[in-house]
N, C-alpha and C positions, 0 to 999 in steps of 0.2 A: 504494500500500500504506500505511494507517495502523498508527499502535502503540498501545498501553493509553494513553499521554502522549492521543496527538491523533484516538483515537476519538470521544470528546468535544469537541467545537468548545470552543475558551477563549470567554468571555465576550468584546461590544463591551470598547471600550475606556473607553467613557463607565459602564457595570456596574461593571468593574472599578476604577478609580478610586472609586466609591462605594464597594465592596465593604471596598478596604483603607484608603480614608478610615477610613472607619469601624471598620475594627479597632483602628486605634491611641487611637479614644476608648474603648475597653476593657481593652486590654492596654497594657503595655510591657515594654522588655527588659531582663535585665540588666543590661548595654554602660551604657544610656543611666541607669540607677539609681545604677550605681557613681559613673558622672559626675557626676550632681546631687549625692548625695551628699559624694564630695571634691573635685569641680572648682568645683561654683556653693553656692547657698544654698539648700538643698531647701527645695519649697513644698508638701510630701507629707508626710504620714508613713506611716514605713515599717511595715508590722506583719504578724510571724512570727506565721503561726497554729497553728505545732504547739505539742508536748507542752512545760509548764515544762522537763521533762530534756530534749531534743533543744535546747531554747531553751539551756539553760547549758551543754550539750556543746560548741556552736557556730552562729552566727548573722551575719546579715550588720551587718558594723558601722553602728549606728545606730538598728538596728531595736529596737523594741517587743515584747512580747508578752502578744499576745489569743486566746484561745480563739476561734473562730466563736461557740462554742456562750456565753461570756460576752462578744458584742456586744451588749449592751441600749441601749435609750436612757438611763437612767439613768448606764450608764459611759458611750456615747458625748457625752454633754453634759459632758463635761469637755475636747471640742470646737467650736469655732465648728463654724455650720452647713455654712461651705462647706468646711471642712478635705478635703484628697483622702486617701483610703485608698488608697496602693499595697501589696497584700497579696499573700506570697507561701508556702507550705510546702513539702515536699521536692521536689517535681519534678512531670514532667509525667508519673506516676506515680501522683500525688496529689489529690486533689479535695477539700483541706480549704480552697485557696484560692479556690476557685471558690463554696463554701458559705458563706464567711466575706463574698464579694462581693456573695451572696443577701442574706444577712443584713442588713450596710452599707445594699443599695438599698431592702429596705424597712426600713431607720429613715430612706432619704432623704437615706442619705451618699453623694457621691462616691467612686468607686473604680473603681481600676484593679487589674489582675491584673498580677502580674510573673511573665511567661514564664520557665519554667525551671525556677525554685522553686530552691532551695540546690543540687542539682545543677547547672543551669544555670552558677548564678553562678562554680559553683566551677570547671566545663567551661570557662569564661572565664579562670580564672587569679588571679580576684580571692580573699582571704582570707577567714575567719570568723573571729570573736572570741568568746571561753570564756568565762564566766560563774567 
C-alpha cells in the first residue's frame, strides 16, 4: 500500500543532491543571515524590499532598503560588481523578493532570496529594528 508521500518515487540520490545543491545557490535562510550578520563579517548585503513604512515600522537589523521597482543600474553601481544581494520582504506570502531577485539578475547582480521574509525571521525569534 503507498501514501500521497511515496506514490511518487523520490528522486536517485545523485538528482537529489543536485537538486538541493543547487537550491542553496539561490536561497538562504534566516538561521544562517542572523548568523552572518552578528556572528561573522557579512559579505552580502542585506536589502528589504518593501514599502519605506513597513521598512521604518520594522526591519531586520542591518538591512537596507530598495524598492524592486528602484533597482537600476545607475543605483546598483554604487556596488562592486560582485556584491551579493540577499533580498528579502514579508514572507512566503510575498513575491516582492522574488521580483527584486529578477530584477538584480538582469542588471547581472548576485542574489540570493532569504527564505521566510520578516515572518520567517521573526518565527525564529530573532528581533526587528524601528526606524
Amino acid at each position: 500500500m503507498t501514501t500521497s508521500v511515496t506514490e511518487t518515487a523520490a528522486a536517485d540520490s545523485g538528482d537529489a543532491l543536485a537538486h538541493f545543491a543547487a537550491m542553496l545557490t539561490f536561497e538562504t535562510d534566516c538561521w544562517d543571515v542572523h548568523f552572518a550578520m552578528t556572528q561573522q563579517q557579512p559579505d552580502f548585503v542585506l536589502v528589504d524590499v518593501r514599502s519605506p513604512e513597513l521598512f521604518a515600522a520594522g526591519h531586520l537589523p542591518g538591512a537596507i532598503n530598495i524598492l524592486h521597482g528602484k533597482m537600476t543600474q545607475r543605483r546598483m553601481n554604487d556596488y562592486s560588481d560582485d556584491t551579493l544581494f540577499v533580498v528579502y520582504c514579508a514572507g512566503p506570502h510575498c513575491n516582492g523578493a522574488n521580483k527584486a531577485a529578477i530584477r538584480l539578475s538582469r542588471l547581472g547582480r548576485p542574489v540570493k532570496l532569504m527564505i521566510g521574509g520578516v515572518e520567517g525571521w521573526k518565527d525564529e525569534g530573532f528581533d526587528l529594528v524601528a526606524e
